[in-house]
N, C-alpha and C positions, 0 to 999 in steps of 0.2 A: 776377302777373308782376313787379311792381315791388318785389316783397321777393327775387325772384331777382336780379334788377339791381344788389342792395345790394350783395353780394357777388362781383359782377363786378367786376376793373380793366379801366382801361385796355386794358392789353396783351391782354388773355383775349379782349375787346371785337373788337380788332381780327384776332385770332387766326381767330375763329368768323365775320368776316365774309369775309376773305381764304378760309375753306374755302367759306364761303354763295354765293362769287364763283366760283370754282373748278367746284364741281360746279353749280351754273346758270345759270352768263353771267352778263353784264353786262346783256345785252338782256334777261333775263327778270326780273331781282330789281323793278322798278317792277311788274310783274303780278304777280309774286305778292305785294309790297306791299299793291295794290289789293284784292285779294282777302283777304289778313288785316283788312282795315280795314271791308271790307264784311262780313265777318262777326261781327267784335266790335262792328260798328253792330247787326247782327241779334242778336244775344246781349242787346246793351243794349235795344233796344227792345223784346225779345221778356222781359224782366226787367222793365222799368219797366209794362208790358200786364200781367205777374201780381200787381203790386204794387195797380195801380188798380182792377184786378177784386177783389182783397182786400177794399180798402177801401172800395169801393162795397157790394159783397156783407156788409160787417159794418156800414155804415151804414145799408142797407135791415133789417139783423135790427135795429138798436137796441144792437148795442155798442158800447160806448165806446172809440174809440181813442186818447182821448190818454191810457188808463192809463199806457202806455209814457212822456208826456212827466212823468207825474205822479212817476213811480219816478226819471226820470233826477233831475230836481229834487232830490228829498228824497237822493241819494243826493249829491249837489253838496252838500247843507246839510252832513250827516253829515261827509263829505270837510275842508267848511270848518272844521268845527264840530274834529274831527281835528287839522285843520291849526294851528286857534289853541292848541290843548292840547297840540302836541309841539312848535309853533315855538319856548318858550323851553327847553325840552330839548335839541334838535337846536345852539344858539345855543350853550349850555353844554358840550356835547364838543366 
């Protein structure tokens, strides 16, 4: 939702709230606030619950999960490794 936001101004901002006012009060937009925020709480806890049962579930099999932090690593060197072989290229044009 926050890479739609990018692309919102201002004006657009206030546009979409003035209609959001319009078709449902003033008195309802705090409830339905309430209710978006209670549901992206359930969405978050209900994501963070499949994530631990992952990892619990591949810790009782015996896999390894910090492949993933081993890959990000090595991919950071490479990057670095990159970075010092075109820094005096890049300095040149």
């Amino acid at each position: 939702m926050n890479s739609i936001l990018l692309f919102i101004s201002g004006p657009e901002i206030m546009v979409v709230m003035l209609i959001v006012v319009m078709v449902f009060g003033a008195d309802k937009i705090p409830e339905i606030a309430r209710g978006l925020g209670k549901g992206m709480r359930q969405v978050k806890d209900a994501t963070n619950d499949i994530k631990r049962e992952i990892k619990e579930s591949s810790e009782k099999q015996g896999i390894d999960t910090d492949i993933t932090k081993d890959i990000k690593k090595e991919i950071g060197e490479v990057k670095d490794n990159l970075d010092d072989l075109t820094g005096p290229i890049k300095r040149q044009m």
